[in-house]
C-alpha positions as CSV (number, residue, x, y, z in Angstrom):
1,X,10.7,67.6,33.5
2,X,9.8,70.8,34.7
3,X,5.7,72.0,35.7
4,X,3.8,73.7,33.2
5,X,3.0,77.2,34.5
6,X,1.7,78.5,31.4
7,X,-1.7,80.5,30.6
8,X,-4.1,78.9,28.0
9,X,-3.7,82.3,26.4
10,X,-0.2,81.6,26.0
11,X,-0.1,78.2,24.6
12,X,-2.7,79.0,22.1
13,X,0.2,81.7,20.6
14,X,2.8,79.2,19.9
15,X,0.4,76.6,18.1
16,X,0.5,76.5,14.3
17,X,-0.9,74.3,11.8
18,X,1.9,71.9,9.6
19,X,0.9,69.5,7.2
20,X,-3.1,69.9,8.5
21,X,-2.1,69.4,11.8
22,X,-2.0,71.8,14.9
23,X,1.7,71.8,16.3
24,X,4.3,73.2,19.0
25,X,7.6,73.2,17.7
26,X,10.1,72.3,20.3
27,X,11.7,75.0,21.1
28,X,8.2,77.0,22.2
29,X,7.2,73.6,24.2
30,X,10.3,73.2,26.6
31,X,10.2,77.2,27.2
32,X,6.8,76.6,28.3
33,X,8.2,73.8,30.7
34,X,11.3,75.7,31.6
35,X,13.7,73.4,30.3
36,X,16.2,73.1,27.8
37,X,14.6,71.8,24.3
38,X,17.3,69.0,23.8
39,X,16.4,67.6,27.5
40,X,12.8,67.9,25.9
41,X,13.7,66.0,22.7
42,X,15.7,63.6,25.0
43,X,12.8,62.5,27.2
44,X,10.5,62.3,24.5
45,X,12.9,59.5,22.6
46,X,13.6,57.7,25.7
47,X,9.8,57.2,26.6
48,X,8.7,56.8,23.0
49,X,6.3,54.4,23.8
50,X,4.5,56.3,26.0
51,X,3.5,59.1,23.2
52,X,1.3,58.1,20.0
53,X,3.6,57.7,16.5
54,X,2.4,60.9,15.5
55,X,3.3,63.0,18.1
56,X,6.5,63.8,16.8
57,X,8.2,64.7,13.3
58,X,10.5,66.9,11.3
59,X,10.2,69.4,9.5
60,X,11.0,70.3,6.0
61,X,13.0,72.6,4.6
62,X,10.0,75.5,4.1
63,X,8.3,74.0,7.0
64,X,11.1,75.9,8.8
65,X,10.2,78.8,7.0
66,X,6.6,79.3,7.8
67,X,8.1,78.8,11.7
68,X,10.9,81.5,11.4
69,X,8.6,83.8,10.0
70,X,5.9,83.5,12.9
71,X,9.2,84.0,15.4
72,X,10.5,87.2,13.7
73,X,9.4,90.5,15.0
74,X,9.7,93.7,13.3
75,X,12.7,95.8,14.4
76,X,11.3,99.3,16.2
77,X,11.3,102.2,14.1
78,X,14.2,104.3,15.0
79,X,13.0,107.9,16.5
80,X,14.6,110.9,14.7
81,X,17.5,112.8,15.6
């Protein structure tokens, strides 16, 4: 797996709060190790004894919602002609 390079600063940006818990979602966590998230989601399955059983779950339908809408960015106004 590739080395965390990442500020705290940075980290602290992709964490949201699910179900009362503070999460990454995958995507944001193998960006931050520089790999490709289904490697991510890979290695975590294979060594699935070495995390605790909550360490990982899916999300629900508007689960996914709250996450798109903390990805999307507002388009830039368009200057005037």
């Amino acid at each position: 797996m590739g080395k965390l390079t990442a500020s705290a600063d940075m980290i602290v940006e992709h964490i949201l709060v699910v179900r009362g818990q503070r999460v990454m979602i995958d995507y944001d966590l193998a960006r931050l190790y520089k790999v490709p998230t289904k490697a991510l989601n890979q290695a975590v399955k294979r060594n699935a004894a070495r995390f605790p059983s909550d360490f990982m779950f899916q999300l629900n339908a508007k689960e996914i919602g709250i996450g798109e809408n903390r990805m999307s960015c507002p388009s830039p106004p368009t200057p005037p002609d």
